[in-house]
Structure formats: structure tokens, C-alpha cells
PyMOL Python script that loads the backbone (N, CA, C, O; Angstrom):
from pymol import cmd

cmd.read_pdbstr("""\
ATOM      1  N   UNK A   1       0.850  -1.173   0.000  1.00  0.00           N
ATOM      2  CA  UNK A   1       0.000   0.000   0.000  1.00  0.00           C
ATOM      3  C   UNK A   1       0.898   1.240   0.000  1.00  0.00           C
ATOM      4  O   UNK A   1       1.858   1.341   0.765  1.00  0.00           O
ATOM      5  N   UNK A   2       0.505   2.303  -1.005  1.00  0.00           N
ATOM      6  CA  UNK A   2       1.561   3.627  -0.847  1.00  0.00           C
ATOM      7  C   UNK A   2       1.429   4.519   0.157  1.00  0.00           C
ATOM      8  O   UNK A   2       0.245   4.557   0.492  1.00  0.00           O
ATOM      9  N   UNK A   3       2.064   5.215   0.758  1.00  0.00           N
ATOM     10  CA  UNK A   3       2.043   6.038   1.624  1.00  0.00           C
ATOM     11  C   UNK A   3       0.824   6.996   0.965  1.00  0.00           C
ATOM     12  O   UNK A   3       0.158   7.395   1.921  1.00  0.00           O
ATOM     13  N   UNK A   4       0.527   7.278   0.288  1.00  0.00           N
ATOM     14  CA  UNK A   4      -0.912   8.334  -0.372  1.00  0.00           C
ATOM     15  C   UNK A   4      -1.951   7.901   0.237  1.00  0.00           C
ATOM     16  O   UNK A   4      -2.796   8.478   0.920  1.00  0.00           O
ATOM     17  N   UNK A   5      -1.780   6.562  -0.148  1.00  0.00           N
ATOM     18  CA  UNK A   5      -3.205   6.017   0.209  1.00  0.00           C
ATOM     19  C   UNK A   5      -3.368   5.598   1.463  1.00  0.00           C
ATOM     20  O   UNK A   5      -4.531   5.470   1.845  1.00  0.00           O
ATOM     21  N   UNK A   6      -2.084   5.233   2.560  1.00  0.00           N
ATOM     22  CA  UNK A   6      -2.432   5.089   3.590  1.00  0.00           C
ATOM     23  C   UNK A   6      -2.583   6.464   4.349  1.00  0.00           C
ATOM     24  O   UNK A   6      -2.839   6.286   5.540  1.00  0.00           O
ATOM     25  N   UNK A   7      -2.508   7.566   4.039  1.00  0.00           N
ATOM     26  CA  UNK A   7      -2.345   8.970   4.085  1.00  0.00           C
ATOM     27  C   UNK A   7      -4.076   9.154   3.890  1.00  0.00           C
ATOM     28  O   UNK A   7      -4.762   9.110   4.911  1.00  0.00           O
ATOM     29  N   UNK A   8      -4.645   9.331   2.743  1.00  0.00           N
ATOM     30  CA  UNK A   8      -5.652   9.158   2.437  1.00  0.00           C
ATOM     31  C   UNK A   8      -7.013   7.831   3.790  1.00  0.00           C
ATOM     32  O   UNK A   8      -8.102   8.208   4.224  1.00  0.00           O
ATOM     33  N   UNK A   9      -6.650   7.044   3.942  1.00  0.00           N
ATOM     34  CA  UNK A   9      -7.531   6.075   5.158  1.00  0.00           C
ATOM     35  C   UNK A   9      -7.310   7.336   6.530  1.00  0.00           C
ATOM     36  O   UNK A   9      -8.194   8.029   7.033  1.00  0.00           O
ATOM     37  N   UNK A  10      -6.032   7.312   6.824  1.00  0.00           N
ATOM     38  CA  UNK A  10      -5.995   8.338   7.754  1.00  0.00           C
ATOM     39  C   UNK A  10      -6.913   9.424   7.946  1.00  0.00           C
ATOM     40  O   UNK A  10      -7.729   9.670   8.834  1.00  0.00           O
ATOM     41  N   UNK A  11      -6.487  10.166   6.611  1.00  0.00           N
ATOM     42  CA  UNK A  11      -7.564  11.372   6.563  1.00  0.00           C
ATOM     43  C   UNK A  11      -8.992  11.217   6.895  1.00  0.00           C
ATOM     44  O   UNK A  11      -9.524  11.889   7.779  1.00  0.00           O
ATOM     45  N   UNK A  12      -9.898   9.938   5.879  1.00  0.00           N
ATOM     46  CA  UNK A  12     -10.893   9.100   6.568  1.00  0.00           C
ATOM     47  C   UNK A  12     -11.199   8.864   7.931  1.00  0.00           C
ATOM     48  O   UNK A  12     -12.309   9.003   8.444  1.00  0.00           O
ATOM     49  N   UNK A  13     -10.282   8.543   8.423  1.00  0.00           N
ATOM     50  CA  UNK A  13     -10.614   8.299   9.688  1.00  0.00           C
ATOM     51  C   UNK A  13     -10.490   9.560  10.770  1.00  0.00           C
ATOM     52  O   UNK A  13     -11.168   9.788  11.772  1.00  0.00           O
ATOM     53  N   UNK A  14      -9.807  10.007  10.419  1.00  0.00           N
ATOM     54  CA  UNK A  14      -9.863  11.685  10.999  1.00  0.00           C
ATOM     55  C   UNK A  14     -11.193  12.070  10.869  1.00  0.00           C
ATOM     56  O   UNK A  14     -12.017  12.354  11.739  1.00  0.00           O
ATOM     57  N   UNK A  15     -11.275  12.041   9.753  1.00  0.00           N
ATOM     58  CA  UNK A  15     -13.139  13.477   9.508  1.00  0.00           C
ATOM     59  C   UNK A  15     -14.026  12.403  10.242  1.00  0.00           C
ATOM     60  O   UNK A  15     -14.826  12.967  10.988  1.00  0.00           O
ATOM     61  N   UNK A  16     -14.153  10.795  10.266  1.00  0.00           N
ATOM     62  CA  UNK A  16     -15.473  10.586  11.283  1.00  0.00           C
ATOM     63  C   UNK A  16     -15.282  10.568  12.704  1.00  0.00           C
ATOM     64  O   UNK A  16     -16.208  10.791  13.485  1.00  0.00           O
ATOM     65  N   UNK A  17     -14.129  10.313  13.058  1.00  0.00           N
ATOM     66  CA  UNK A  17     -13.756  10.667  13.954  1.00  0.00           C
ATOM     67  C   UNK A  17     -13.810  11.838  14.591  1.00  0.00           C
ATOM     68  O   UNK A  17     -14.012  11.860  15.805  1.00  0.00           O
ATOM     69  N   UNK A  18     -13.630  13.033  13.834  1.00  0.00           N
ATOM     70  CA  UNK A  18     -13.656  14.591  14.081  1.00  0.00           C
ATOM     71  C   UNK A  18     -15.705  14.811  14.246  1.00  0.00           C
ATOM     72  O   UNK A  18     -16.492  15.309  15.051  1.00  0.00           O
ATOM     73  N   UNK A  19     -15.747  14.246  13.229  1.00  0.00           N
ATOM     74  CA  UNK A  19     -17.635  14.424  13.330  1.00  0.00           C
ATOM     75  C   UNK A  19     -18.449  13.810  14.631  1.00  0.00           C
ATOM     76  O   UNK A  19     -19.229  14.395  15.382  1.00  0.00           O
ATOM     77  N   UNK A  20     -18.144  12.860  14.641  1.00  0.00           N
ATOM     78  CA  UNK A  20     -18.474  11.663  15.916  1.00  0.00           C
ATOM     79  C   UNK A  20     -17.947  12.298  17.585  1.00  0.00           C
ATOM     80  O   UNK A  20     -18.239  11.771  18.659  1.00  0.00           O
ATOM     81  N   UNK A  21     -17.312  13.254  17.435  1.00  0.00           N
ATOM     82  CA  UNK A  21     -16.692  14.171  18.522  1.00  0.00           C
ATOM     83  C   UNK A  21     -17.834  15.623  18.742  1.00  0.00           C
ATOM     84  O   UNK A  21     -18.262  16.266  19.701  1.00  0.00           O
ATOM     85  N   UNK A  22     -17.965  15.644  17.485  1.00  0.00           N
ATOM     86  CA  UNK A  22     -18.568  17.644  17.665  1.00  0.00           C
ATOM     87  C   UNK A  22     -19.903  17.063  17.889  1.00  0.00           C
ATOM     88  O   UNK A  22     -20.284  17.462  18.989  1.00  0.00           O
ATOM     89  N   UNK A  23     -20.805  16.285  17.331  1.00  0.00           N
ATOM     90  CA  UNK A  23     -21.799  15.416  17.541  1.00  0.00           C
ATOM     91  C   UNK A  23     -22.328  14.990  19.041  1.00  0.00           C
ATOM     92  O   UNK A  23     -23.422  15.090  19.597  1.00  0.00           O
ATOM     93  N   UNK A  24     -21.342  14.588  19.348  1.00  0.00           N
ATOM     94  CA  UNK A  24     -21.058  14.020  21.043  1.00  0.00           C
ATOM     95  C   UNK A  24     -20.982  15.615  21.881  1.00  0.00           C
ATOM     96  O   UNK A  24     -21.592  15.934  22.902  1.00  0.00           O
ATOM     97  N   UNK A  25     -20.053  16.424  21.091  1.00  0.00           N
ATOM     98  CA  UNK A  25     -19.838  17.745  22.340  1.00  0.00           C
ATOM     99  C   UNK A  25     -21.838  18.456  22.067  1.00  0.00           C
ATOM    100  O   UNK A  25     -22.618  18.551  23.015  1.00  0.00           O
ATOM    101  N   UNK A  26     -22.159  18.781  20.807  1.00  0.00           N
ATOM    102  CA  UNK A  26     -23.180  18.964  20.677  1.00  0.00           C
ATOM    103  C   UNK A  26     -24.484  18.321  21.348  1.00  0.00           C
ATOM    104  O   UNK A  26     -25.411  19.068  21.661  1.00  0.00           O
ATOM    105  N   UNK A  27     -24.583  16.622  21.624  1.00  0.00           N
ATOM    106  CA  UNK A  27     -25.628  16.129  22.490  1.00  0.00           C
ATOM    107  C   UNK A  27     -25.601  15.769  23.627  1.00  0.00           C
ATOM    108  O   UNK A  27     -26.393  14.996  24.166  1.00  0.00           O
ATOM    109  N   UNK A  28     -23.876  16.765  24.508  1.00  0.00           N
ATOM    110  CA  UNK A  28     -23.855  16.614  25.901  1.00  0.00           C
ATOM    111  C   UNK A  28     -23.921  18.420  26.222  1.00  0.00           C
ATOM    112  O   UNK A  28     -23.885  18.956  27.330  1.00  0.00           O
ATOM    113  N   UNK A  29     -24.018  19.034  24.989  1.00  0.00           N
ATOM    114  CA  UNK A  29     -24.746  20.293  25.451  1.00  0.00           C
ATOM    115  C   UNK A  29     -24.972  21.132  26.904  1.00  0.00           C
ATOM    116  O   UNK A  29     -24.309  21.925  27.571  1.00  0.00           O
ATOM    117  N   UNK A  30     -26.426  20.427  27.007  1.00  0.00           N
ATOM    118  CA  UNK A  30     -27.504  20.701  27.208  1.00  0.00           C
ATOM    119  C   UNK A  30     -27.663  19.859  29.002  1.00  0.00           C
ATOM    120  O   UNK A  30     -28.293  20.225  29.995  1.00  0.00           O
ATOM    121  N   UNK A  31     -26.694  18.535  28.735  1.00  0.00           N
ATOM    122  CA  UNK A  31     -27.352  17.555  29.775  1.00  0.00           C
ATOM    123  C   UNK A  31     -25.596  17.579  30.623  1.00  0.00           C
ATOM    124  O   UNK A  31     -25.666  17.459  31.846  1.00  0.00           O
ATOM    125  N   UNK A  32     -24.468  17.689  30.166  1.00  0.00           N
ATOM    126  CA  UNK A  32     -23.512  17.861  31.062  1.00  0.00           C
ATOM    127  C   UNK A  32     -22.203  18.500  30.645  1.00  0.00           C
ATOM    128  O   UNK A  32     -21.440  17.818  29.960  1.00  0.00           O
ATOM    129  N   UNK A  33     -21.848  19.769  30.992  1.00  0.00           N
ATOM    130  CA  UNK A  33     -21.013  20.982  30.366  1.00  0.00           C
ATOM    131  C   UNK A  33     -19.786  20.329  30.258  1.00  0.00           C
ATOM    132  O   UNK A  33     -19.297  20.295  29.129  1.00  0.00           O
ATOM    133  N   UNK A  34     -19.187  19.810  31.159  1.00  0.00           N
ATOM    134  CA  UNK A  34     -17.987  19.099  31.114  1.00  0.00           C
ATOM    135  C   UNK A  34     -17.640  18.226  30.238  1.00  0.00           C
ATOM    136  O   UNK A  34     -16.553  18.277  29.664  1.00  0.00           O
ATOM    137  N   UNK A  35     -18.588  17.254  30.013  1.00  0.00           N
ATOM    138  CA  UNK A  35     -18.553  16.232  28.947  1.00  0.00           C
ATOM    139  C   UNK A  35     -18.383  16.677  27.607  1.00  0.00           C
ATOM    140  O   UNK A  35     -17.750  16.107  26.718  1.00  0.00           O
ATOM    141  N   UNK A  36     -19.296  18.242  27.520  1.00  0.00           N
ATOM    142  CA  UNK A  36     -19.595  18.698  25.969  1.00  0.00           C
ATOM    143  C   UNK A  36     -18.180  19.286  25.895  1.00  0.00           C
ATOM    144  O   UNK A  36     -17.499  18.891  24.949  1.00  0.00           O
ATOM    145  N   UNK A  37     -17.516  20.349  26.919  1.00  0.00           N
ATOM    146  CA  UNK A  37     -16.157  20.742  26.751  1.00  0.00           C
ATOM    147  C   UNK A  37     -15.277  20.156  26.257  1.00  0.00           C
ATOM    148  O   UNK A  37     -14.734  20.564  25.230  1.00  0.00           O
ATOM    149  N   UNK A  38     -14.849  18.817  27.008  1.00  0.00           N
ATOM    150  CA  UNK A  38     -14.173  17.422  26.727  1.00  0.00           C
ATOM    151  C   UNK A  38     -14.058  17.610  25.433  1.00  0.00           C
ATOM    152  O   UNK A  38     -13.121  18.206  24.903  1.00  0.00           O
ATOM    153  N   UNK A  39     -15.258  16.978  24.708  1.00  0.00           N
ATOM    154  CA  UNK A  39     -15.442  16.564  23.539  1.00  0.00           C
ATOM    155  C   UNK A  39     -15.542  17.265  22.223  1.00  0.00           C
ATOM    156  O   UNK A  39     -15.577  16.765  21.099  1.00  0.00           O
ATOM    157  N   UNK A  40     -15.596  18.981  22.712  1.00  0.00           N
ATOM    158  CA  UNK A  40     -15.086  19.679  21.733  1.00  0.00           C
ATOM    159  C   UNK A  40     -13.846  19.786  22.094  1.00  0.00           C
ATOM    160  O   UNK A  40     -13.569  19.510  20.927  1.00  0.00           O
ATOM    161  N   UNK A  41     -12.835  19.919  22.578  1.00  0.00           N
ATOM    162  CA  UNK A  41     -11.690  19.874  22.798  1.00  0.00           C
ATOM    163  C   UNK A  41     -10.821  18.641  22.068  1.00  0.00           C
ATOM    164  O   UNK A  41     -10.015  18.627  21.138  1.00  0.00           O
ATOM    165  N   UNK A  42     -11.272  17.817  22.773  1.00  0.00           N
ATOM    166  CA  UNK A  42     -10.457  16.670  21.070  1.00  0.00           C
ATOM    167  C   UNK A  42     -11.175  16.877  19.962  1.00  0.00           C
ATOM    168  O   UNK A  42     -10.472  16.645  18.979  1.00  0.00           O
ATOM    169  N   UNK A  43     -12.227  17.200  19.685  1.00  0.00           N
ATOM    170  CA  UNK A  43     -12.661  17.672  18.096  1.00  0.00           C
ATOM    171  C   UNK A  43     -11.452  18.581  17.640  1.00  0.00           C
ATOM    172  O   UNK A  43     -10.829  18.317  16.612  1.00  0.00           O
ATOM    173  N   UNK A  44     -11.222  19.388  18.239  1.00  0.00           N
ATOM    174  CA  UNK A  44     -10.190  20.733  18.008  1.00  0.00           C
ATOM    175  C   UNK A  44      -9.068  20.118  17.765  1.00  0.00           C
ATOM    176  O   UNK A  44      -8.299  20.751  17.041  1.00  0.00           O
ATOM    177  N   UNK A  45      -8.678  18.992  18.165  1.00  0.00           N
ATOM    178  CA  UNK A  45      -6.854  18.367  18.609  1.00  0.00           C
ATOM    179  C   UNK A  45      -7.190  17.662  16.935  1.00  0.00           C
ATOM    180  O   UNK A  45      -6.741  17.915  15.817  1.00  0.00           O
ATOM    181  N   UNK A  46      -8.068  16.813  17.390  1.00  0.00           N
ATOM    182  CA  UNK A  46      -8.227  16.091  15.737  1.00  0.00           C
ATOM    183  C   UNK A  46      -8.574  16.563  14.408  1.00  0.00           C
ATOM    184  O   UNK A  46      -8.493  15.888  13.382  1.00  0.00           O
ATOM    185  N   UNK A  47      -9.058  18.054  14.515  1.00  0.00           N
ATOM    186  CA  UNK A  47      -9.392  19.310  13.655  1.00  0.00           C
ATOM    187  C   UNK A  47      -8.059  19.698  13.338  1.00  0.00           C
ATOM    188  O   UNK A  47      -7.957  20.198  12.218  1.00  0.00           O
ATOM    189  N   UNK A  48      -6.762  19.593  14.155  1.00  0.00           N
ATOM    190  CA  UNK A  48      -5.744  19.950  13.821  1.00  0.00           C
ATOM    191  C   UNK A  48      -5.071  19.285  13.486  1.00  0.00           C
ATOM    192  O   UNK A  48      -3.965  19.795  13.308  1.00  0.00           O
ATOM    193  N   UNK A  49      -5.163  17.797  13.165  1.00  0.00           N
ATOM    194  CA  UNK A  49      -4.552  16.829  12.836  1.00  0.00           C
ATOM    195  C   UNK A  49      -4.756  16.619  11.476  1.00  0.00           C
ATOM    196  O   UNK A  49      -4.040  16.133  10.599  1.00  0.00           O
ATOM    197  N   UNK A  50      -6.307  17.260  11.480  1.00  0.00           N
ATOM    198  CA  UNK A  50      -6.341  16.653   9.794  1.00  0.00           C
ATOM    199  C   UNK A  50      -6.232  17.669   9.058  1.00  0.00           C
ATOM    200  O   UNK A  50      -6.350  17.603   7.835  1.00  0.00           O
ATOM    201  N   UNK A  51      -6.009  18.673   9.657  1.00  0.00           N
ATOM    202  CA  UNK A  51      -5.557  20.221   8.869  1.00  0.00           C
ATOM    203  C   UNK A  51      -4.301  20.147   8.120  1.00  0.00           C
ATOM    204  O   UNK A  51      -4.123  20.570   6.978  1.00  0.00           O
ATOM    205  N   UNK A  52      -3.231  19.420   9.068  1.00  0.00           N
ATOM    206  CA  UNK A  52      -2.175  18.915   8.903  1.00  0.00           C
ATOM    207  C   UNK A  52      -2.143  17.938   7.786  1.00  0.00           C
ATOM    208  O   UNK A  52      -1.328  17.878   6.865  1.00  0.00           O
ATOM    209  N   UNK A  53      -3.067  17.261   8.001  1.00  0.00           N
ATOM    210  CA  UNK A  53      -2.805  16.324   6.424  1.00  0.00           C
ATOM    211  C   UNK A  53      -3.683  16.524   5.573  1.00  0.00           C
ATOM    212  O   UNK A  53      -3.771  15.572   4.798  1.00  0.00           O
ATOM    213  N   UNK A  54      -4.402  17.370   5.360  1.00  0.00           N
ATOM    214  CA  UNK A  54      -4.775  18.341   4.013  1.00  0.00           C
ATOM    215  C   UNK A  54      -3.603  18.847   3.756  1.00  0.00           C
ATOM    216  O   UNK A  54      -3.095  18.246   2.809  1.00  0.00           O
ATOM    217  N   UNK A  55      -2.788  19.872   4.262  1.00  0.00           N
ATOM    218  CA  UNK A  55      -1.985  20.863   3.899  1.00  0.00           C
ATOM    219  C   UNK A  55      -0.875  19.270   3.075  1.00  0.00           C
ATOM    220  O   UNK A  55      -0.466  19.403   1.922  1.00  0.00           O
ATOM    221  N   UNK A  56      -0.592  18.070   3.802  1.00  0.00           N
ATOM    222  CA  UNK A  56       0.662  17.622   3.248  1.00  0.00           C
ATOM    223  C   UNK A  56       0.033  16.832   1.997  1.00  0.00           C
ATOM    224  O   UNK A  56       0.726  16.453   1.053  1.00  0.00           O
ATOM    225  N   UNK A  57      -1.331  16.627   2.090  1.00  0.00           N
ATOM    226  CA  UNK A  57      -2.046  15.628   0.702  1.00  0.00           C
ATOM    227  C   UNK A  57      -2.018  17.092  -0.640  1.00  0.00           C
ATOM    228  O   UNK A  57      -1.870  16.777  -1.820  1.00  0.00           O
ATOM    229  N   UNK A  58      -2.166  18.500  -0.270  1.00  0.00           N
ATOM    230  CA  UNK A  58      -2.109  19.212  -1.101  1.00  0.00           C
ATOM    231  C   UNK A  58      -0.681  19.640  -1.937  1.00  0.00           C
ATOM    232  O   UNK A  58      -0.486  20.353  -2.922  1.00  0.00           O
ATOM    233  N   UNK A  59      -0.098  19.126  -1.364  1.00  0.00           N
ATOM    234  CA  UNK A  59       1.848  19.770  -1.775  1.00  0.00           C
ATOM    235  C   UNK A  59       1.851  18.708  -2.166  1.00  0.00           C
ATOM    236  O   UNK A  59       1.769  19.029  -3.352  1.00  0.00           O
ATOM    237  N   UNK A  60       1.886  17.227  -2.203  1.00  0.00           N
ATOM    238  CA  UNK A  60       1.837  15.956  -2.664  1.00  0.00           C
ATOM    239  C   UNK A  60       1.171  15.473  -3.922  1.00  0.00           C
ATOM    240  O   UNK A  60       1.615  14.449  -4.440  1.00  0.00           O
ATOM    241  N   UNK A  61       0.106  16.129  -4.495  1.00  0.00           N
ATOM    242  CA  UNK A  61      -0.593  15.632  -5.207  1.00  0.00           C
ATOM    243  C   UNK A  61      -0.932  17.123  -6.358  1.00  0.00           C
ATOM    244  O   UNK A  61      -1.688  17.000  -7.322  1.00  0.00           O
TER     245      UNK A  61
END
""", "prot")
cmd.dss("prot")
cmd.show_as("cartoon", "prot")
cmd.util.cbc("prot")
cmd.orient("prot")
């Protein structure tokens, strides 16, 4: 497998991962502040992770 494409699964797994987070900070809202903080907070860490590999899939390709 080339590094692109395992580059590419990564990225995949970043964005549901990133979604499945803001989702979670979004439906602990309402019912527990801490939890929703939490969970936008690694949205943000993993928001920056895959920022990071946009920027290196764009110079690459």
C-alpha cells in the first residue's frame, strides 16, 4: 500500500472521527457541560490533525 493512500484512510478516519466528537460535544450540550467541553476539545486536537494532512495531501498531489 503507498504512503498516499495510507495517508488518504488516515484522513478518513480523521473526519469521522472529528464528526463523531462535535456530535457528542453537541448532544452533551444541554445535559452535562464538562462532557460537551471534553469533547469539543479533542474535536479541536483532531481538527488539527487533519488540517495537517490536508496541507501535506495538497503539496503531494
Amino acid at each position: 500500500m503507498s504512503r498516499i493512500t495510507q495517508l488518504r484512510r488516515y484522513m478518513k478516519h480523521l473526519e469521522e472521527r472529528y464528526s463523531e466528537l462535535v456530535e457528542r460535544a453537541d448532544n452533551y450540550k444541554h445535559i452535562d457541560e464538562c462532557k460537551s467541553d471534553r469533547s469539543a476539545f479533542k474535536a479541536m486536537k483532531v481538527l488539527e490533525k487533519l488540517n495537517r494532512l490536508r496541507y501535506l495531501d495538497r503539496e503531494y498531489i
